[in-house]
mmCIF file of the N, C-alpha and C atoms, coordinates in Angstrom:
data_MODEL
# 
_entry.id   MODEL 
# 
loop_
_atom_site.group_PDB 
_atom_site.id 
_atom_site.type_symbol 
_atom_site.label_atom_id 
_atom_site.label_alt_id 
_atom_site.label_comp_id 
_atom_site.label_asym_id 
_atom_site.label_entity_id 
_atom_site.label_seq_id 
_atom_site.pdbx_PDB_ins_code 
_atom_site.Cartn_x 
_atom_site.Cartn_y 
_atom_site.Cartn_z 
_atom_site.occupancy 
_atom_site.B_iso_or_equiv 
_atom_site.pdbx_formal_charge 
_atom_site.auth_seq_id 
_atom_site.auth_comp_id 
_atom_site.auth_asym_id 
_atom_site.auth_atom_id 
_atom_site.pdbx_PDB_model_num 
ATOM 1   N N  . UNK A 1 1  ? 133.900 126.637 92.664  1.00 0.00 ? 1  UNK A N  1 
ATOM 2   C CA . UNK A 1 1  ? 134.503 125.488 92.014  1.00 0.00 ? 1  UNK A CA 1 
ATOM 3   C C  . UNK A 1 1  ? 133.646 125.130 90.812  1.00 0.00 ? 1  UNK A C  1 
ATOM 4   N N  . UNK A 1 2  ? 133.794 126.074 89.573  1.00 0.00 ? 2  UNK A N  1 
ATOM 5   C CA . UNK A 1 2  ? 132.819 125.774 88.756  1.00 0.00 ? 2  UNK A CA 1 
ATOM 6   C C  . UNK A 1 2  ? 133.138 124.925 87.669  1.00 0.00 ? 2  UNK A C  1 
ATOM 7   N N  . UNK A 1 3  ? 134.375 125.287 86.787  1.00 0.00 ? 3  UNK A N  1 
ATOM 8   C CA . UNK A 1 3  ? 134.838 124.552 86.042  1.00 0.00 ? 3  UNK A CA 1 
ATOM 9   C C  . UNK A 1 3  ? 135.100 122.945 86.084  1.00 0.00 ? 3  UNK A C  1 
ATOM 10  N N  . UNK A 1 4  ? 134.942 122.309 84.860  1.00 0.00 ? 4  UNK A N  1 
ATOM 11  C CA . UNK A 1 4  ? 135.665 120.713 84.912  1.00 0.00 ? 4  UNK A CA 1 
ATOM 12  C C  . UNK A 1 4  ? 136.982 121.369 84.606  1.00 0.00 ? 4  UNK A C  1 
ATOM 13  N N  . UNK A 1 5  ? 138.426 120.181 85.106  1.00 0.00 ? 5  UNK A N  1 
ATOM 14  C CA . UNK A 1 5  ? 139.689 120.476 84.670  1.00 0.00 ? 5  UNK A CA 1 
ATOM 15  C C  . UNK A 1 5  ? 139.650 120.527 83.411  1.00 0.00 ? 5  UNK A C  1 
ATOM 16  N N  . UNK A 1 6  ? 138.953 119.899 82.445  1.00 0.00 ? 6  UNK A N  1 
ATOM 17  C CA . UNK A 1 6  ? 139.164 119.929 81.092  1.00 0.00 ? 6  UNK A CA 1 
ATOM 18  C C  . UNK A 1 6  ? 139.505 121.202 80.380  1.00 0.00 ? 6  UNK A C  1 
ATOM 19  N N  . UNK A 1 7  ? 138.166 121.719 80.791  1.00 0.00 ? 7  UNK A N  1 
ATOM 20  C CA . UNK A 1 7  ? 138.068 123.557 80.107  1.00 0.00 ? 7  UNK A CA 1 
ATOM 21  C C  . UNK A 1 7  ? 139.017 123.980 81.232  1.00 0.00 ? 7  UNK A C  1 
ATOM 22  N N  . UNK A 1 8  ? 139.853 123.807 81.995  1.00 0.00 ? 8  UNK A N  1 
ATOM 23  C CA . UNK A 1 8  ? 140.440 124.946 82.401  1.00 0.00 ? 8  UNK A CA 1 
ATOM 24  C C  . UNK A 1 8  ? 142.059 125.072 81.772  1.00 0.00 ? 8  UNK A C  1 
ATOM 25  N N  . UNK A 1 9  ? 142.495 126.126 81.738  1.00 0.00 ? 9  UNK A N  1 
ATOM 26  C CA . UNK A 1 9  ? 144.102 126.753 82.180  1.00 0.00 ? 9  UNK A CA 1 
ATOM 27  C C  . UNK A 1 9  ? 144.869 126.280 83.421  1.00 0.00 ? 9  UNK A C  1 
ATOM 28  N N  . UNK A 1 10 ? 145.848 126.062 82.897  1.00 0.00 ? 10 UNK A N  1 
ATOM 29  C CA . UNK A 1 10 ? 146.623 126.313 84.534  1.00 0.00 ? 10 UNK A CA 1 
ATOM 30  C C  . UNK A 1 10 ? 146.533 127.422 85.033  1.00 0.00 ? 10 UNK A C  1 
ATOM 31  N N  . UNK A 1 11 ? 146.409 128.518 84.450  1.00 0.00 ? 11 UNK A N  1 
ATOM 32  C CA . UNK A 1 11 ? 146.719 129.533 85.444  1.00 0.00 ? 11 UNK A CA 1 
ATOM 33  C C  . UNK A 1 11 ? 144.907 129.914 86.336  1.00 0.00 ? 11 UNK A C  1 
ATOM 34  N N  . UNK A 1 12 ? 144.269 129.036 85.663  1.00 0.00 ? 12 UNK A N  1 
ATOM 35  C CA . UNK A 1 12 ? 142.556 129.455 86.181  1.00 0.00 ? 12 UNK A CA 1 
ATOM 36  C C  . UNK A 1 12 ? 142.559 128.224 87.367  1.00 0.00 ? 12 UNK A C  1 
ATOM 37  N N  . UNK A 1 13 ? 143.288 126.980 86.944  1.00 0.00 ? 13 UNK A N  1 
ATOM 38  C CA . UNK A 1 13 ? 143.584 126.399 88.558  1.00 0.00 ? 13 UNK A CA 1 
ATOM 39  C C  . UNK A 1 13 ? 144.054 126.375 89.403  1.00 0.00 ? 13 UNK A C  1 
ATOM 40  N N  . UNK A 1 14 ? 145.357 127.114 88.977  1.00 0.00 ? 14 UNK A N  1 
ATOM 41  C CA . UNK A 1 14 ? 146.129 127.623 90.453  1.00 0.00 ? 14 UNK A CA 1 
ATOM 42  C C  . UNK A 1 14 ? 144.969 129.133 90.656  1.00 0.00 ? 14 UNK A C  1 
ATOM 43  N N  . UNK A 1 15 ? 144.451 129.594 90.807  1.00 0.00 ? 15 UNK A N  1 
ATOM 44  C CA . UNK A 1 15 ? 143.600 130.591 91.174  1.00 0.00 ? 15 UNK A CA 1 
ATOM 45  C C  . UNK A 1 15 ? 142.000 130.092 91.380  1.00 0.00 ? 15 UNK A C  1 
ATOM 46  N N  . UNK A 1 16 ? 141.987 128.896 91.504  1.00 0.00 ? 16 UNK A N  1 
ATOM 47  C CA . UNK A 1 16 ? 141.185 127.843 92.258  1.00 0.00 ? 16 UNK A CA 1 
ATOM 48  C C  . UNK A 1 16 ? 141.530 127.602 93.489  1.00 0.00 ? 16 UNK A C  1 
ATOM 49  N N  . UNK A 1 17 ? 143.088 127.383 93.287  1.00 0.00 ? 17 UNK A N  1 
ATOM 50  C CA . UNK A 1 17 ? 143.782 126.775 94.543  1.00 0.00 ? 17 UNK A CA 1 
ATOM 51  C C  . UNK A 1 17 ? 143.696 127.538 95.259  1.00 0.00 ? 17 UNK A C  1 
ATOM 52  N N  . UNK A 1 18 ? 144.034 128.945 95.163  1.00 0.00 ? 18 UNK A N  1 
ATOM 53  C CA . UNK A 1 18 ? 144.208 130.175 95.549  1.00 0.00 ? 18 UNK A CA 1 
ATOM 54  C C  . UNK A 1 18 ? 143.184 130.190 97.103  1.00 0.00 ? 18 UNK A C  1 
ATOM 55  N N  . UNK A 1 19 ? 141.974 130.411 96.142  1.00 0.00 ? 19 UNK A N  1 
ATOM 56  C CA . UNK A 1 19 ? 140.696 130.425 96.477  1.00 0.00 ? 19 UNK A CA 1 
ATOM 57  C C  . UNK A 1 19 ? 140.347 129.745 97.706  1.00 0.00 ? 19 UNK A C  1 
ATOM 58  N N  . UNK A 1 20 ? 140.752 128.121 96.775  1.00 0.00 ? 20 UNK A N  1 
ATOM 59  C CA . UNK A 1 20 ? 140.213 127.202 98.035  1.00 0.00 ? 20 UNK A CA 1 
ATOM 60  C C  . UNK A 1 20 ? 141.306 127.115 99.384  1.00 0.00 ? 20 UNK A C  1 
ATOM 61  N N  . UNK A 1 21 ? 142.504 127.323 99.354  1.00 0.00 ? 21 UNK A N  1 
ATOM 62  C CA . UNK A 1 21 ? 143.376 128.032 100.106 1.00 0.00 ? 21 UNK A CA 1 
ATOM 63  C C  . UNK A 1 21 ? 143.123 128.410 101.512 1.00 0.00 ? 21 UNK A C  1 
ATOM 64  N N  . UNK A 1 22 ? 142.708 130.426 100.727 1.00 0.00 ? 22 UNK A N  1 
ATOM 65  C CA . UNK A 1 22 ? 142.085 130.824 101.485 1.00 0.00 ? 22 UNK A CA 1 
ATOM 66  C C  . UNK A 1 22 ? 140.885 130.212 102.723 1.00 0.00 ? 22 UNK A C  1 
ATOM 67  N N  . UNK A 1 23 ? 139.774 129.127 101.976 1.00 0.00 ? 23 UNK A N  1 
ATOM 68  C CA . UNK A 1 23 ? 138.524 129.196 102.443 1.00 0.00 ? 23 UNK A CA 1 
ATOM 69  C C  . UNK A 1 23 ? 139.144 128.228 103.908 1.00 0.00 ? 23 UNK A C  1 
ATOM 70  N N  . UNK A 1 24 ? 140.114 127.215 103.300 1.00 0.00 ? 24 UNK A N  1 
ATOM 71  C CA . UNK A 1 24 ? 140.852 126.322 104.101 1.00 0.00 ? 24 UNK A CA 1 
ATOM 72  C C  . UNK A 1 24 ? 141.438 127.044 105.001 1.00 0.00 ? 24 UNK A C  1 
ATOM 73  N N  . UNK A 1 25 ? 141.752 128.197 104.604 1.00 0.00 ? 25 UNK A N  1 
ATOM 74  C CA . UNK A 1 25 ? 142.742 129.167 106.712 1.00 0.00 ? 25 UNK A CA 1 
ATOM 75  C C  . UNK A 1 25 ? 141.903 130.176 106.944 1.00 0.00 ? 25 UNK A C  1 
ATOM 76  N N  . UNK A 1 26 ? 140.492 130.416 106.279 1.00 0.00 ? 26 UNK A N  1 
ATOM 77  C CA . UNK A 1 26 ? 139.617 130.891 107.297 1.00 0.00 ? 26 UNK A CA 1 
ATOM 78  C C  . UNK A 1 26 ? 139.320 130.263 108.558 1.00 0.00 ? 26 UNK A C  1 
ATOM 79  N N  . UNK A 1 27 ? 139.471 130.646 109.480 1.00 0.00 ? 27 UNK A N  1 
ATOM 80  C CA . UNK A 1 27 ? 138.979 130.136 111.236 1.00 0.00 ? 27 UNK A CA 1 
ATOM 81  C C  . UNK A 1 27 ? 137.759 129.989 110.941 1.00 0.00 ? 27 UNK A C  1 
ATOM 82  N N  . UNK A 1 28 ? 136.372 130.492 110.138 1.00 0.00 ? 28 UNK A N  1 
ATOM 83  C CA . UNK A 1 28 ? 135.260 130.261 110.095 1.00 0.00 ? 28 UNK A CA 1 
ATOM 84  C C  . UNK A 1 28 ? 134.569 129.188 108.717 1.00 0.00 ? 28 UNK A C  1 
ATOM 85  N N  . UNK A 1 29 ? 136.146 128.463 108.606 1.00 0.00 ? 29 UNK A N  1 
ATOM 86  C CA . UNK A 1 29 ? 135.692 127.626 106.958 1.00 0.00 ? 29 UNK A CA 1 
ATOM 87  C C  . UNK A 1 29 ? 134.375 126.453 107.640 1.00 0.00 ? 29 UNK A C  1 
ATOM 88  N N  . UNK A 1 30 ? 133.621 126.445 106.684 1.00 0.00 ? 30 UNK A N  1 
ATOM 89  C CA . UNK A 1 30 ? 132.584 125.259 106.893 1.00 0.00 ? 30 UNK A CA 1 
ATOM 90  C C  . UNK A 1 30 ? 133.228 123.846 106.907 1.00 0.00 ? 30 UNK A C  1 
ATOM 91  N N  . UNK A 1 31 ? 133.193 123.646 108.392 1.00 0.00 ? 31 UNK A N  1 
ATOM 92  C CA . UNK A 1 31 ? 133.444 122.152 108.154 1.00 0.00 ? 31 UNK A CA 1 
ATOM 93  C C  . UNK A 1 31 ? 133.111 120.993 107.696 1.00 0.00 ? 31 UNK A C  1 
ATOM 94  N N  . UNK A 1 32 ? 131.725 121.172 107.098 1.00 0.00 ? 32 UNK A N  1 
ATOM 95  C CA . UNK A 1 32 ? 130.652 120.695 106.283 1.00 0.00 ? 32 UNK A CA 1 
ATOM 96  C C  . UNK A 1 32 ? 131.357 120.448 105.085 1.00 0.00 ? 32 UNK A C  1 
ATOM 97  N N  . UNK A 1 33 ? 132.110 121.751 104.215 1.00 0.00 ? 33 UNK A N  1 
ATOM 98  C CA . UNK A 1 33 ? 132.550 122.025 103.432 1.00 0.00 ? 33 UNK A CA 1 
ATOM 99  C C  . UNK A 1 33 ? 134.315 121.612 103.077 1.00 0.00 ? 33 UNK A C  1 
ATOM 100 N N  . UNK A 1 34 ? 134.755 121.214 104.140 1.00 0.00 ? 34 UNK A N  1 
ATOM 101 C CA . UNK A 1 34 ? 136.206 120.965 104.333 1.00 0.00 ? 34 UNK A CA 1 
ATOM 102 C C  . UNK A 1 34 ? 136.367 119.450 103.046 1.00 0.00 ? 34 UNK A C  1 
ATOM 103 N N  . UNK A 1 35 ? 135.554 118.634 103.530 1.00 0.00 ? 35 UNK A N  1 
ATOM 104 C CA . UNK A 1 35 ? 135.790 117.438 102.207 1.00 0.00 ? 35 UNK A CA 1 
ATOM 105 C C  . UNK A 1 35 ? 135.935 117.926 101.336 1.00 0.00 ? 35 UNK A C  1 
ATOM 106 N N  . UNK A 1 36 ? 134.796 118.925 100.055 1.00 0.00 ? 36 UNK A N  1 
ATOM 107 C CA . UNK A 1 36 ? 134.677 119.175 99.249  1.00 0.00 ? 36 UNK A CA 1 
ATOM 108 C C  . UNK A 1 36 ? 135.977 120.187 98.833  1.00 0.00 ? 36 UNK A C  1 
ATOM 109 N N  . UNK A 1 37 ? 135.749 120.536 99.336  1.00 0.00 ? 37 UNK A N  1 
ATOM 110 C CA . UNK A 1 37 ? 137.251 121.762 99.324  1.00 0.00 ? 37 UNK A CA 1 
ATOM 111 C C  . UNK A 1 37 ? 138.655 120.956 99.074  1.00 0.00 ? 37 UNK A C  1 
ATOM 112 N N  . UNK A 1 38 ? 138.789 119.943 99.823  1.00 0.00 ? 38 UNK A N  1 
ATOM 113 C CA . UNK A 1 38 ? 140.263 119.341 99.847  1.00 0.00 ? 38 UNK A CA 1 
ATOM 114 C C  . UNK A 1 38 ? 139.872 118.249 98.340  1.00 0.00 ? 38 UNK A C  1 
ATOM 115 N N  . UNK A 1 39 ? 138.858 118.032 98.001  1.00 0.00 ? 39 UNK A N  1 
ATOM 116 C CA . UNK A 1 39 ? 138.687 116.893 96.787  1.00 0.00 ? 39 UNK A CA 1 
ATOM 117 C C  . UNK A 1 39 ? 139.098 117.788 95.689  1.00 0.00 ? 39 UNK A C  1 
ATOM 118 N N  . UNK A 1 40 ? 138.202 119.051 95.498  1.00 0.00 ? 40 UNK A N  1 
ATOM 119 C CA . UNK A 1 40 ? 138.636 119.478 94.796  1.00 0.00 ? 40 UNK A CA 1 
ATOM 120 C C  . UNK A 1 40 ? 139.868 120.194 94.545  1.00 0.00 ? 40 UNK A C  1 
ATOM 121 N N  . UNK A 1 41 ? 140.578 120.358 95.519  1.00 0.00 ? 41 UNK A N  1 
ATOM 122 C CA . UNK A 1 41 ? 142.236 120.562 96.055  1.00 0.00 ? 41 UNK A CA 1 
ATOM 123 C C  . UNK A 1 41 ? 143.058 119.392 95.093  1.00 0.00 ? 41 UNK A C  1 
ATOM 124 N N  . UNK A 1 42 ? 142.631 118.625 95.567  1.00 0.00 ? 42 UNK A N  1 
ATOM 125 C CA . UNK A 1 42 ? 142.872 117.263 94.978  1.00 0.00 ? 42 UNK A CA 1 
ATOM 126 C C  . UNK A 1 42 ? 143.432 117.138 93.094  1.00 0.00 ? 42 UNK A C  1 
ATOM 127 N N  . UNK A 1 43 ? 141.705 117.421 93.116  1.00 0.00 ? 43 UNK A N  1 
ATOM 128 C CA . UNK A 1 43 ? 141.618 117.016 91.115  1.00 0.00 ? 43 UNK A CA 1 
ATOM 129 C C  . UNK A 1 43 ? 142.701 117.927 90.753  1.00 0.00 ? 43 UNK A C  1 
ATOM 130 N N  . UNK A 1 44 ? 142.717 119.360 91.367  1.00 0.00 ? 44 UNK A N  1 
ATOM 131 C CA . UNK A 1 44 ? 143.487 120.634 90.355  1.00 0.00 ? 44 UNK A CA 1 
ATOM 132 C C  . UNK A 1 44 ? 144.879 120.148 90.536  1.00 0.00 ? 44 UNK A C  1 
ATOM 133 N N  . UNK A 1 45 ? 144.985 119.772 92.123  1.00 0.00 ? 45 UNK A N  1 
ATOM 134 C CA . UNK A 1 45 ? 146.793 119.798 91.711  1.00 0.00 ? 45 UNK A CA 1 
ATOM 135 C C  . UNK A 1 45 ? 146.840 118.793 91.067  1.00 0.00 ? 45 UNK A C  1 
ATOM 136 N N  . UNK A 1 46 ? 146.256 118.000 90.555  1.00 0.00 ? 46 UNK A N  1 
ATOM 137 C CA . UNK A 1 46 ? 146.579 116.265 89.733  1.00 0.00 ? 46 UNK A CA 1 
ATOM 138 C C  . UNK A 1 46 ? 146.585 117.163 88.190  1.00 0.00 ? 46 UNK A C  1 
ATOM 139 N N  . UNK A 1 47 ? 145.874 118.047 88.088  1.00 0.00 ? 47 UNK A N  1 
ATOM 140 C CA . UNK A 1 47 ? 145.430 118.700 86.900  1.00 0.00 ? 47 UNK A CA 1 
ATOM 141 C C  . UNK A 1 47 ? 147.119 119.250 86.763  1.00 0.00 ? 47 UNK A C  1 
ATOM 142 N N  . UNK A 1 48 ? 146.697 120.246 87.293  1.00 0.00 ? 48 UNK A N  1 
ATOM 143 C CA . UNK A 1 48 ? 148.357 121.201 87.578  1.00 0.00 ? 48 UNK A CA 1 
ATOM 144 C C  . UNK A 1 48 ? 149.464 119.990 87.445  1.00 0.00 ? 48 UNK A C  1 
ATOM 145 N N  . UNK A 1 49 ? 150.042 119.265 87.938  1.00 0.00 ? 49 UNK A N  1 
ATOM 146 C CA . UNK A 1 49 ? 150.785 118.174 87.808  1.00 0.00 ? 49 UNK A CA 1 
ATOM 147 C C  . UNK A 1 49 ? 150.822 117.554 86.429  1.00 0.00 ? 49 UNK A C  1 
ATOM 148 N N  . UNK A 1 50 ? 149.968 117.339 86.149  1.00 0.00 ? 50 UNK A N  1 
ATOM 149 C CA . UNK A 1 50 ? 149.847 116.809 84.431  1.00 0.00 ? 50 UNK A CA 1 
ATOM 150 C C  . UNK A 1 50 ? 150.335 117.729 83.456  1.00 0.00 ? 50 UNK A C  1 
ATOM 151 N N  . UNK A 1 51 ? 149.696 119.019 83.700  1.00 0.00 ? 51 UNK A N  1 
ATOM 152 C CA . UNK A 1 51 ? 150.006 119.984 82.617  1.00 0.00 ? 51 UNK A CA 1 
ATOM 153 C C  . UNK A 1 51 ? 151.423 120.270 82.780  1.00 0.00 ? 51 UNK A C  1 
ATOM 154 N N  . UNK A 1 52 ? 151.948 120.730 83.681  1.00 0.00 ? 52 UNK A N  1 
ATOM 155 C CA . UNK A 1 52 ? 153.091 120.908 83.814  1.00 0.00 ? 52 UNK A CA 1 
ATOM 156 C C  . UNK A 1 52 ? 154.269 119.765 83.591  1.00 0.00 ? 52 UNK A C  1 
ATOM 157 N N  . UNK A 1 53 ? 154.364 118.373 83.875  1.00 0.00 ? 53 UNK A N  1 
ATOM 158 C CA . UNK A 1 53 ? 154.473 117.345 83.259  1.00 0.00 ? 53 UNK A CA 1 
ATOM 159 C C  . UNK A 1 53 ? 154.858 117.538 81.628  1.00 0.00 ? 53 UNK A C  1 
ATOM 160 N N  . UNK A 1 54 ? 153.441 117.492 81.301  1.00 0.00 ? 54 UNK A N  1 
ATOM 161 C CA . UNK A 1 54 ? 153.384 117.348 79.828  1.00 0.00 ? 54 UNK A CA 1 
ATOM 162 C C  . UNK A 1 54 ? 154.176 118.813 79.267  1.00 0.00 ? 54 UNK A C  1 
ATOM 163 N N  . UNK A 1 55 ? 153.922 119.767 79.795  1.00 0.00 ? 55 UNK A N  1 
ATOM 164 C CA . UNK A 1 55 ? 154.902 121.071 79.528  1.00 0.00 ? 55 UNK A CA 1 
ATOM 165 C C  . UNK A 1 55 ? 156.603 120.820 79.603  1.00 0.00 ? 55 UNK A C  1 
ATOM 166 N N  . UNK A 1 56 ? 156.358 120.158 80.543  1.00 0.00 ? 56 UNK A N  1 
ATOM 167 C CA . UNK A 1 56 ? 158.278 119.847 80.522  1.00 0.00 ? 56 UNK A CA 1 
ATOM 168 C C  . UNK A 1 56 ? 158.599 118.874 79.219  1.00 0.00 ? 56 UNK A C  1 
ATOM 169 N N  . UNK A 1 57 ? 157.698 117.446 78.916  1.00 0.00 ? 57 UNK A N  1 
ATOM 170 C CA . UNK A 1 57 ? 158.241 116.609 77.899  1.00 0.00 ? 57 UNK A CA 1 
ATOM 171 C C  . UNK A 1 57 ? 158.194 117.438 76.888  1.00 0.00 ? 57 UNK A C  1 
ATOM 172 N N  . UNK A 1 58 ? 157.139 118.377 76.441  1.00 0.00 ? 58 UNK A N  1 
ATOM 173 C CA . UNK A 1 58 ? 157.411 118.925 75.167  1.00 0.00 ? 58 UNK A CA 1 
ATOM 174 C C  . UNK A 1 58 ? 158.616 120.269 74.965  1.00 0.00 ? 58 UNK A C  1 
ATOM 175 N N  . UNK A 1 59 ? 159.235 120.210 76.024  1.00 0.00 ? 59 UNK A N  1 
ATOM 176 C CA . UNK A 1 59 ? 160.294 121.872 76.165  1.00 0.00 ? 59 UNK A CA 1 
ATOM 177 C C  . UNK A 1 59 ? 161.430 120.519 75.841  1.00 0.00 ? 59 UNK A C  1 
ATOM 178 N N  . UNK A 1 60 ? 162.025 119.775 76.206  1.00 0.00 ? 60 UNK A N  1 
ATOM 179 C CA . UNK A 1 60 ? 162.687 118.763 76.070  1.00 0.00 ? 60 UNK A CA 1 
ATOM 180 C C  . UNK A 1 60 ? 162.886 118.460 74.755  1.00 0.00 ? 60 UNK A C  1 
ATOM 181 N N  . UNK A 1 61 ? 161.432 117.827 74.261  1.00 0.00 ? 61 UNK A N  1 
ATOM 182 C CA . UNK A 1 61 ? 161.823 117.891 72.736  1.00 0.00 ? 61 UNK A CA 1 
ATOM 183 C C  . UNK A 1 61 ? 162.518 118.577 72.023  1.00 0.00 ? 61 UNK A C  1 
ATOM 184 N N  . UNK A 1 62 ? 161.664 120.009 72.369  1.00 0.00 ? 62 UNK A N  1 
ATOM 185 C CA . UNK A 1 62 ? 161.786 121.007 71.428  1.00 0.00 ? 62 UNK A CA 1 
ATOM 186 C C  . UNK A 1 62 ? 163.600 121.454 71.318  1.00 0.00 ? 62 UNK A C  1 
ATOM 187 N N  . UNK A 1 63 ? 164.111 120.929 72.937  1.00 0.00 ? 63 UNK A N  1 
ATOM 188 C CA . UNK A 1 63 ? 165.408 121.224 73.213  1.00 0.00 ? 63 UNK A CA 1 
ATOM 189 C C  . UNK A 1 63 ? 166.557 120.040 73.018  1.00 0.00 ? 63 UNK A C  1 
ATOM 190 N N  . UNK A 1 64 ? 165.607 118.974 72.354  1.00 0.00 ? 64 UNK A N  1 
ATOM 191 C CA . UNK A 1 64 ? 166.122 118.288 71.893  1.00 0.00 ? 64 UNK A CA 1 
ATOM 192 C C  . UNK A 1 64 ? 166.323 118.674 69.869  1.00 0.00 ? 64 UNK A C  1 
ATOM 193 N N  . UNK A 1 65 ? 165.919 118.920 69.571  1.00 0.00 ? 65 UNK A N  1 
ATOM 194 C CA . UNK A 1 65 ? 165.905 119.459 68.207  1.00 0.00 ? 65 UNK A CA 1 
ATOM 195 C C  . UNK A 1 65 ? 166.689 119.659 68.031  1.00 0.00 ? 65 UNK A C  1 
ATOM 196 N N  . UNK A 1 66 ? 166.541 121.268 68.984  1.00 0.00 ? 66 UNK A N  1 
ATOM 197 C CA . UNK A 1 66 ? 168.340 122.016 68.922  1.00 0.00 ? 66 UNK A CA 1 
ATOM 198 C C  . UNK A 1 66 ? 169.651 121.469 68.942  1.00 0.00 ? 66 UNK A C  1 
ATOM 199 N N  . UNK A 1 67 ? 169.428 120.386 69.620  1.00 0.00 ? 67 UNK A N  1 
ATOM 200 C CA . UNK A 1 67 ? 170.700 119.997 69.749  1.00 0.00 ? 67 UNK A CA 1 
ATOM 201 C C  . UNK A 1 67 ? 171.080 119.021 68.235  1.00 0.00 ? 67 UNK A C  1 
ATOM 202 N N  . UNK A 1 68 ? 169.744 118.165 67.731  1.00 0.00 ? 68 UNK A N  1 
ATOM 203 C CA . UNK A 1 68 ? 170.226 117.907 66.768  1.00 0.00 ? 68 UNK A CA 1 
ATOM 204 C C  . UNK A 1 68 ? 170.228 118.472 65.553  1.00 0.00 ? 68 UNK A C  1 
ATOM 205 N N  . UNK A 1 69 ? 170.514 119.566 65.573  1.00 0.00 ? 69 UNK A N  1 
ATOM 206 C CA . UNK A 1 69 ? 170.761 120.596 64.141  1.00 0.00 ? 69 UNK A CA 1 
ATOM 207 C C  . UNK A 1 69 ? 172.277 120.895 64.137  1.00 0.00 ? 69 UNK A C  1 
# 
C-alpha cells in the first residue's frame, strides 16, 4: 500500500484492491493487519468512486455538445 490516492490511476487502484482482496481471503491474513487493509480498502474505493464520478460528468458534457451542434 504504497502510493497516496493522489499520484495514483484508477487502474493502479483497482490493482490495490486486487491485492488487498486477496490478503483479505487468505485463511492466514494477519489479523493484526485486517484494520489496515480494510482502511485502506476504504480510501481507494472513495478514490475509485470519485474518479469514475468525475469521468461520467465529463462524458456527459462532452455528449452534451453533440447534441448541441
Amino acid at each position: 500500500m504504497s502510493k497516496k490516492t493522489t499520484e495514483l490511476t484508477y487502474t493502479q487502484a483497482m490493482k490495490q484492491l486486487e491485492e488487498i482482496t486477496a490478503h483479505l481471503q487468505d485463511p492466514n491474513c494477519d489479523i493484526d493487519l485486517l484494520r489496515d487493509y480494510t482502511k485502506q480498502a476504504l480510501t481507494l474505493l472513495k478514490f475509485c468512486k470519485a474518479r469514475l464520478t468525475q469521468t461520467d460528468e465529463e462524458l456527459k458534457k462532452l455528449l452534451a455538445e453533440l447534441d448541441d451542434e
